[in-house]
SEGU-397451 format. One record per atom (N, C-alpha, C): z, x, y; residue in one letter. Coordinates in steps of 0.2 Angstrom, whole numbers, plus 5000, padded with zeros to 4 digits. Layout:
% residues N
ZXYA/...
% end
This chain:
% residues 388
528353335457X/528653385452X/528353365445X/528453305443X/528153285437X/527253295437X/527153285443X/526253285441X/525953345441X/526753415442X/526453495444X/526653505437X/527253475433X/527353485426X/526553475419X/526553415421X/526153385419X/525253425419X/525153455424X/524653505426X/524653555421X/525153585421X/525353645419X/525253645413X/525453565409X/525553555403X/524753535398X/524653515406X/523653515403X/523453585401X/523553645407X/523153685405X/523253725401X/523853715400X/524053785393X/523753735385X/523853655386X/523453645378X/522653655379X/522353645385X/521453655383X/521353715387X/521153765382X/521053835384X/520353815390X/520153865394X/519653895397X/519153865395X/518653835396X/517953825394X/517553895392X/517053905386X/516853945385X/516053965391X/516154025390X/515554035396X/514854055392X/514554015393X/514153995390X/513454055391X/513754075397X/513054125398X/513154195394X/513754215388X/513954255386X/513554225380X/513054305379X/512654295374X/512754345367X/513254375366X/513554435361X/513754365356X/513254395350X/513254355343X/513954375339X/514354355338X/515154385335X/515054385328X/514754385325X/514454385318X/514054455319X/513754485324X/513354565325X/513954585322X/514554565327X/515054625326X/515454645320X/515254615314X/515454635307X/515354695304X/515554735303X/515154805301X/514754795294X/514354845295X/514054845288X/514354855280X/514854905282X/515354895275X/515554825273X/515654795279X/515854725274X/515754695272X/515254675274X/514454645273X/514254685267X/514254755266X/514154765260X/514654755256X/515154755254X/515654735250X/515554665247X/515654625251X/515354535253X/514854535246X/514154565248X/513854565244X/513654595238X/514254645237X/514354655228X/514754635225X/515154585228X/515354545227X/515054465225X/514654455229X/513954415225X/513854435219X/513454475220X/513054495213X/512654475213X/512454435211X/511854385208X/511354405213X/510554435208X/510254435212X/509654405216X/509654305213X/509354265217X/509854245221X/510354245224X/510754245229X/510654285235X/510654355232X/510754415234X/509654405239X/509154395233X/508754375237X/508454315242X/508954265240X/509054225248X/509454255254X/509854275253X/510254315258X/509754355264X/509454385259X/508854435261X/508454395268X/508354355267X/507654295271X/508154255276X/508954295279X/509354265281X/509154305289X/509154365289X/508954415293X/508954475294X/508354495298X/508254595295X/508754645296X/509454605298X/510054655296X/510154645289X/510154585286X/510354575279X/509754625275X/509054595277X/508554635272X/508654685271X/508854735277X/509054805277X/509554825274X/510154765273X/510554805268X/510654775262X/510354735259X/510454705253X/510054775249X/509654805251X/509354865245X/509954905244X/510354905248X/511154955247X/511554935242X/511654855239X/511854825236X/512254895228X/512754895225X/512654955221X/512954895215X/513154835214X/513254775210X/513054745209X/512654725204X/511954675203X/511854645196X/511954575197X/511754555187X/511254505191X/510754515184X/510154485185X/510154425179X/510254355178X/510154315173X/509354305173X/509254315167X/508254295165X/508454205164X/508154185167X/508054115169X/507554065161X/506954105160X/506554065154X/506154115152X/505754085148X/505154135143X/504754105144X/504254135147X/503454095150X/502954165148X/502254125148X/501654165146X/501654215149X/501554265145X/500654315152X/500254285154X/500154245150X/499254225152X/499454175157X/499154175163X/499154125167X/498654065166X/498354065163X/497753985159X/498253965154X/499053995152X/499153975145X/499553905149X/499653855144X/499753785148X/500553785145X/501053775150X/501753755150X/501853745141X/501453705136X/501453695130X/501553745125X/501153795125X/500953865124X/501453885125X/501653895131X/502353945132X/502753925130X/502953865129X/503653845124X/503553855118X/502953855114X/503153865109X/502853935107X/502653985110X/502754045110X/503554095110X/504054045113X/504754065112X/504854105107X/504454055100X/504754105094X/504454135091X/503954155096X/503454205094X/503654295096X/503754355094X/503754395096X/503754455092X/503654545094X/503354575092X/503754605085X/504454565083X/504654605078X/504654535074X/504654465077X/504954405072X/504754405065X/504054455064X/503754415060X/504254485052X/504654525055X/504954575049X/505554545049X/505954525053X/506554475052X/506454425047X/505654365045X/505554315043X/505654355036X/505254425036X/505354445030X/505854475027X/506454485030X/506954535030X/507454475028X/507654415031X/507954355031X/507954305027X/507354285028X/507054225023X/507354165028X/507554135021X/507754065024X/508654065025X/508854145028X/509754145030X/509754135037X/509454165041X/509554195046X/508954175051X/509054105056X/508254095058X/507954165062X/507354165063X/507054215066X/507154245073X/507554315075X/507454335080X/506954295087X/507054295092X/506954235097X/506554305100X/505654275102X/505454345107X/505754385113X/505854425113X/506154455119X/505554535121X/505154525116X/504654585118X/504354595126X/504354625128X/504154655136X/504554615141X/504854605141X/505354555145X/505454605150X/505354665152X/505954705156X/504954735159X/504554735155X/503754775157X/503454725162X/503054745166X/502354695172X/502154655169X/501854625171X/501654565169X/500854605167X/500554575161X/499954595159X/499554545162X/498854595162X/498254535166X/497854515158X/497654465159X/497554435154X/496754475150X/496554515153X/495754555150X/496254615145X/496854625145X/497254675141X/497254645135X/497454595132X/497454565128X/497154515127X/496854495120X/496554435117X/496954375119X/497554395116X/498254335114X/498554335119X/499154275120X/499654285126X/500354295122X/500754355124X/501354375122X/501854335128X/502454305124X/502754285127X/503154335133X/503454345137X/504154385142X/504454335144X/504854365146X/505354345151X/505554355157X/505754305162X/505754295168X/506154265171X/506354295177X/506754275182X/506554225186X/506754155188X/506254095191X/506654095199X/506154115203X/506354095210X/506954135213X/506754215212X/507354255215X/507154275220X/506754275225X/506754285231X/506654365231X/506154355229X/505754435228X/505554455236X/505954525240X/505754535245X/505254545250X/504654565241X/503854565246X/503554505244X/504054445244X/503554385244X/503054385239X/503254425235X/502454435231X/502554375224X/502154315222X/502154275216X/501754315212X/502454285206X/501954305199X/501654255194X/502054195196X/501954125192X/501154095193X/501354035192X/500653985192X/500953935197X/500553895200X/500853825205X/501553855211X/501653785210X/502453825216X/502853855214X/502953875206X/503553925204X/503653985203X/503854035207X/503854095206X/504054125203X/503854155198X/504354195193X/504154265193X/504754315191X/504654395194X/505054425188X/504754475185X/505254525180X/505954545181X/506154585176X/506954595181X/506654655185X/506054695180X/505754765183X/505754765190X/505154695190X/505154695198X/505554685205X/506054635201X/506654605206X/506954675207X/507154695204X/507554775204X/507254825207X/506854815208X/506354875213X/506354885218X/506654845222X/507054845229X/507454865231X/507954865224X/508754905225X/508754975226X/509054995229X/509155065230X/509755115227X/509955085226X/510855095226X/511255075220X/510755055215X/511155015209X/511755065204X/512155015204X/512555085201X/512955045195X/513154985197X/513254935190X/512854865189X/512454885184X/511854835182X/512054775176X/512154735178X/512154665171X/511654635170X/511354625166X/510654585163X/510754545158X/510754455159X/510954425154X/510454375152X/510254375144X/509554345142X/509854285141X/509454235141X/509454165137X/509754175132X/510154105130X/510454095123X/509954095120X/510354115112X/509854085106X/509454155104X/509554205104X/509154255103X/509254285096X/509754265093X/509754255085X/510054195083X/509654125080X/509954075079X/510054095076X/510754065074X/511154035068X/511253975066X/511753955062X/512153895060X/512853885065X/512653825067X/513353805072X/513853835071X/513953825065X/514653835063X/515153905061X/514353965062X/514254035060X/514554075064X/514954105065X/515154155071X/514754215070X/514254245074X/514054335071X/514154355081X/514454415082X/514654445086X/514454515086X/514154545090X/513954615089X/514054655096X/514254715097X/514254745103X/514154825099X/513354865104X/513254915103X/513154955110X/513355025108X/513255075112X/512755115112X/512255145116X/511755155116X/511755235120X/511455285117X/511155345120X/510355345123X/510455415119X/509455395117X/509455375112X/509955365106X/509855315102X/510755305100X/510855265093X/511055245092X/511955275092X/512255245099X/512955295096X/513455255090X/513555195090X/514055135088X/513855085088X/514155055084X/513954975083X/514554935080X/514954885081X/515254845080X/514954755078X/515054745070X/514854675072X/515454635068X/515654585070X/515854525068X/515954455066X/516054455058X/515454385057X/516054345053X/515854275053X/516254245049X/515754175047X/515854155041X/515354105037X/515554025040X/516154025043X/516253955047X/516853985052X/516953935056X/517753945060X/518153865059X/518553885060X/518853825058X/519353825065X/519453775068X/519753775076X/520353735075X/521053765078X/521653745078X/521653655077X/521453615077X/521653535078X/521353555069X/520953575067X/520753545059X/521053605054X/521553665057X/521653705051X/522253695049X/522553725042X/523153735040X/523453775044X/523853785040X/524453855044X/524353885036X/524153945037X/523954015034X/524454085036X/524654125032X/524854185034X/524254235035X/524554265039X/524054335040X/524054345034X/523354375034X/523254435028X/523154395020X/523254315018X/523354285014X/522654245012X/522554225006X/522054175005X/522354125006X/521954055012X/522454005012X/522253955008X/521553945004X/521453924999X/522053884993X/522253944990X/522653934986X/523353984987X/523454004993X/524254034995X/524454084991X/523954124986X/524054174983X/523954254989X/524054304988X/523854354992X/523454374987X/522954414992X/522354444991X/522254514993X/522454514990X/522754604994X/522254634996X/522054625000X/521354655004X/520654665001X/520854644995X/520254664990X/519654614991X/519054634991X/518554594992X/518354554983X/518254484983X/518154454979X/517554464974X/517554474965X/517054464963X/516654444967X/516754384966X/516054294968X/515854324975X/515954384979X/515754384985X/515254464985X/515054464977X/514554504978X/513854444972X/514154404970X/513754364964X/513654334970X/513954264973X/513754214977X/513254214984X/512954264984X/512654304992X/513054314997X/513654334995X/514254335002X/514054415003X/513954464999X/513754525004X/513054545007X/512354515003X/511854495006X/511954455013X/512154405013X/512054395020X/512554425024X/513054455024X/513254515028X/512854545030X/512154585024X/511754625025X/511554635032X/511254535031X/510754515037X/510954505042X/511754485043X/511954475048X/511954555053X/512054615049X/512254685050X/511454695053X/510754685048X/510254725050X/509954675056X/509754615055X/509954555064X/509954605069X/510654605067X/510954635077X/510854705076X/510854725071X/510554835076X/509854815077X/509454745075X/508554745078X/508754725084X/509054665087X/509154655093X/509254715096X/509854745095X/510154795101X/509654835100X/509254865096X/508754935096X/508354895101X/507954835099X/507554805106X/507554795112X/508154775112X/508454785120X/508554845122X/508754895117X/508554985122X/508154985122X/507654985117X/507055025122X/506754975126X/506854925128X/506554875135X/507054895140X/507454935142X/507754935144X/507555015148X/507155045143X/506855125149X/506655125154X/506255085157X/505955055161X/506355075170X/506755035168X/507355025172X/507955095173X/508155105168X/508455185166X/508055215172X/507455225169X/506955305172X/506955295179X/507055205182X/506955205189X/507555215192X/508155215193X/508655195194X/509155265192X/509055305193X/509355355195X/510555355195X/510355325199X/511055315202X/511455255199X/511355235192X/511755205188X/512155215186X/512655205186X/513455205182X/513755175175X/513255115174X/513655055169X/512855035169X/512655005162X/512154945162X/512454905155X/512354855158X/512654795151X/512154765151X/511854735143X/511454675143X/511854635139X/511754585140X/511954545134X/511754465135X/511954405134X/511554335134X/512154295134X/511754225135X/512154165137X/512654145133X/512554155126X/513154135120X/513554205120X/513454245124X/513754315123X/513854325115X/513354325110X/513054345104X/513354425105X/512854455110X/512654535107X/512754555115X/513154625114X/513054645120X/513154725118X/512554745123X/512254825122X/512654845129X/512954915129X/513254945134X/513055015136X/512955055140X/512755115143X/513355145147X/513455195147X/513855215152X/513655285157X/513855315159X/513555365165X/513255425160X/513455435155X/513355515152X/512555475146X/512655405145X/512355375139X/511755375143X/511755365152X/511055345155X/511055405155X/511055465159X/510855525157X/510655555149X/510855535144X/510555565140X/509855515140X/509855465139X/509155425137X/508755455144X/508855465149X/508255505153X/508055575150X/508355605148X/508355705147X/507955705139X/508355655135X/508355675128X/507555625126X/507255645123X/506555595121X/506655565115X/506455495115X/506655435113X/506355425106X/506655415100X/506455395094X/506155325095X/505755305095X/505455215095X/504955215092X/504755145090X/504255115084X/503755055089X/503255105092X/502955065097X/502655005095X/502655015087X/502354925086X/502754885085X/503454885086X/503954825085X/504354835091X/504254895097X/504354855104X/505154895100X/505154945099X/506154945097X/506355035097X/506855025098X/507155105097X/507255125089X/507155155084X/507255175078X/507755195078X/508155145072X/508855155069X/508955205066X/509455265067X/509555315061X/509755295055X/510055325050X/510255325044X/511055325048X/511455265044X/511955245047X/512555255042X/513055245045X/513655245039X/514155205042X/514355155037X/514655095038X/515255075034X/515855045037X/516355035034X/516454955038X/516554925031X/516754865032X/517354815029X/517554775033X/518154755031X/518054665030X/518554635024X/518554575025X/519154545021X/519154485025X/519454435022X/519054375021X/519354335015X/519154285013X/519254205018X/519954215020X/520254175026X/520554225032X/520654225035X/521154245041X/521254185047X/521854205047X/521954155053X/522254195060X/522054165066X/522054205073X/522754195074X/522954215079X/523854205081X/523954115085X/523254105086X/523254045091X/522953995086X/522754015079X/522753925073X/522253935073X/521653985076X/521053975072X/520954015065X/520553995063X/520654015055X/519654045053X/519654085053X/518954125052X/518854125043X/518354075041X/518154105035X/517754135032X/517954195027X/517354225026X/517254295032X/517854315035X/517854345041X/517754425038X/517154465041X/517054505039X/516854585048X/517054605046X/516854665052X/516654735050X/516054755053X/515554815050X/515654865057X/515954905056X/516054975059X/515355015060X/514855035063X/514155055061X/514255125067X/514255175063X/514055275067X/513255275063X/512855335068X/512555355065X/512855395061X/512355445053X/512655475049X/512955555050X/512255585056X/512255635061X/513255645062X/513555595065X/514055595066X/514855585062X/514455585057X/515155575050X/515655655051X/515255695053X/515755765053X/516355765058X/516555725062X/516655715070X/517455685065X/517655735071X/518555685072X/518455595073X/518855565069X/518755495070X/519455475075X/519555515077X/520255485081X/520255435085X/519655405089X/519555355091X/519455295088X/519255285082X/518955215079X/519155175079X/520055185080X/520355115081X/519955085088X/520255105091X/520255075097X/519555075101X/518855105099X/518155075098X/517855025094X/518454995089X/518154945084X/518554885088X/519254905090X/519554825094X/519554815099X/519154845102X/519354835109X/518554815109X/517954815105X/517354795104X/517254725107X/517654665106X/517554585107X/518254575113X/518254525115X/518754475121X/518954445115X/519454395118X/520054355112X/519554315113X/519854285106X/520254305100X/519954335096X/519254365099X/518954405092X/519054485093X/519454495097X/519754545096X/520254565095X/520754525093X/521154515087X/521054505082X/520654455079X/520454475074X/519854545070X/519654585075X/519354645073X/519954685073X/520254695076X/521054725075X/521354695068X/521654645067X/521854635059X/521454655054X/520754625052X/520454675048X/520354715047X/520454765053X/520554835053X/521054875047X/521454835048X/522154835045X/521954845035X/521454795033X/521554775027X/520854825022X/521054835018X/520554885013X/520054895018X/519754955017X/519154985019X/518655005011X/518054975014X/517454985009X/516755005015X/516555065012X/515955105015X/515255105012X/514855095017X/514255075014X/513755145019X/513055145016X/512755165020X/512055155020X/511655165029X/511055135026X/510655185028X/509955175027X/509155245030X/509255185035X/508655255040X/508455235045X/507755175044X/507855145052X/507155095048X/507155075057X/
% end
């Protein structure tokens, strides 16, 4: 009796022996939608091109992918004789730097190359000199094809993207460092893009000061001296080059973003079925945005651009800008010198502004959009610029 118990008690803990002659892969049996899910959810598409080389179910449907961010990994030559050395210090070489140096001086270091970054790889009989781009390193490009020198392979985003079929939300994010500053500088920019310029939003502050080293300030007050300032911008802050380098900080970022659109048609004209494209970089500096009707215009509508600086042509703008001398965030950071520039084309001064609240503050992630929401609040002053 006990040894018919005890039987009984064996077989029901160790199940069946599996039968080995059953050859059904239980991983087939995953349907394709989930799989496709699974991997828009990746994103990334050096991931996404390993996946690829996992098997020709995958190869097959990875072109389906409709969520894709591509990080550019470094800035290497065209010229494939040009030596590792070369290519570093070509970084700060590029096709507008040299009107920044002149535009800036010694405020603002020079715009960081990002010319053809999104275009083929030039064969070096095109050109004399080598132009620096940028490159994705080791994304598993599906026709195997190298672009680099030795064992590295590096491939555009042009090219990596070429395989996608189906893109519908694209992210592109470049290297840090694409407009140096001063450590201590906050400049924030985030533009919207047609065929040319819809909006721009930038946000700058001459230092920040981080809750362990600040006072306790009121909103809206000079913390200096605990007087208010009633929103009025200060003499010394047109004597001292406090609205000059605003200037630069303002003309800066519409070069970046105007750069980054037109490197970015390329891509547009290929890709059809796009919904969202964001660019933006590793310090999140600047971030250009596209939406469904913005990619449609820039295919239809013919592009304003200055072929020899590689950029879309800024119209004549109108700007309103706000500042305070102190501000402090609701979490004890404290922005000095906190300034924010509202930027429309002029084309659109006639238009209902019903919107601009909530296009100017809703522009940054916290805290910096709260603080673009408080100096929304305090005196408004209007500038305007020509196209350039």
């Amino acid at each position: 009796m006990m040894s018919s118990l005890r039987s009984d008690h064996t077989t029901r803990i160790y199940p069946e022996p599996l039968d080995i002659t059953d050859s059904v892969d239980r991983f087939d049996t995953i349907p394709d939608s989930l799989l496709l899910l699974i991997f828009n959810n990746i994103g990334d598409v050096k991931t996404l091109g390993r996946c690829s080389l996992v098997s020709k179910r995958f190869q097959s449907l990875i072109p389906q992918v409709e969520n894709v961010v591509v990080r550019v990994d470094c800035v290497i030559s065209d010229d494939d004789s040009t030596s590792a050395a070369t290519a570093a210090a070509d970084k700060s070489r590029g096709p507008f730097s040299n009107f920044v140096r002149l535009v800036v001086g010694g405020i603002v270091k020079p715009i960081l190359a990002i010319g053809q970054f999104l275009g083929p790889k030039r064969s070096s009989s095109s050109s004399s000199s080598s132009s620096p781009a940028l490159f994705v390193g080791n994304s598993g490009d599906f026709d195997g094809e190298e672009l680099g020198s030795g064992s590295v392979t590096h491939h555009s985003p042009t090219q990596v993207l070429k395989n996608f079929n189906e893109i519908r939300f694209l992210k592109i994010e470049l290297p840090s460092g694409e407009l140096g500053i001063e450590d201590d500088v906050l400049l924030r920019w985030r533009a919207d893009f047609g065929s040319t310029l819809d909006n721009c939003v930038m946000l700058g502050a001459s230092s920040v000061i981080h809750p362990q080293g600040s006072a306790s300030c009121d909103l809206n007050y000079s913390c200096g001296n605990g007087s208010d300032d009633n929103g009025s911008i200060p003499e010394s802050f047109y004597t001292n080059g406090g609205l000059k380098l605003r200037v630069v900080w303002t003309i800066s970022s519409l070069i970046a973003a105007s750069a980054r659109h037109y490197l970015l048609q390329p891509i547009i004209a290929e890709h059809k079925t796009l919904d969202s494209l964001v660019l933006t970089d590793g310090d999140r500096q600047g971030v250009l945005c596209m939406n469904k009707e913005q990619l449609e215009e820039l295919r239809v509508k013919p592009l304003s651009a200055s072929s020899a600086s590689k950029r879309t042509l800024v119209p004549a703008l109108n700007m309103k800008l706000w500042y305070a001398p102190y501000l402090e965030l609701p979490d004890g950071t404290v922005l000095k010198g906190a300034t924010l520039v509202a930027i429309r084309p002029s084309e659109q001064s006639g238009r209902k502004e019903v919107s601009d609240g909530s296009w100017v503050s809703s522009a940054f992630e916290e805290p910096y959009g709260t603080a673009a929401r408080l100096l929304a609040k305090r005196r408004t002053y209007c500038l305007e610029m020509n196209s350039f």
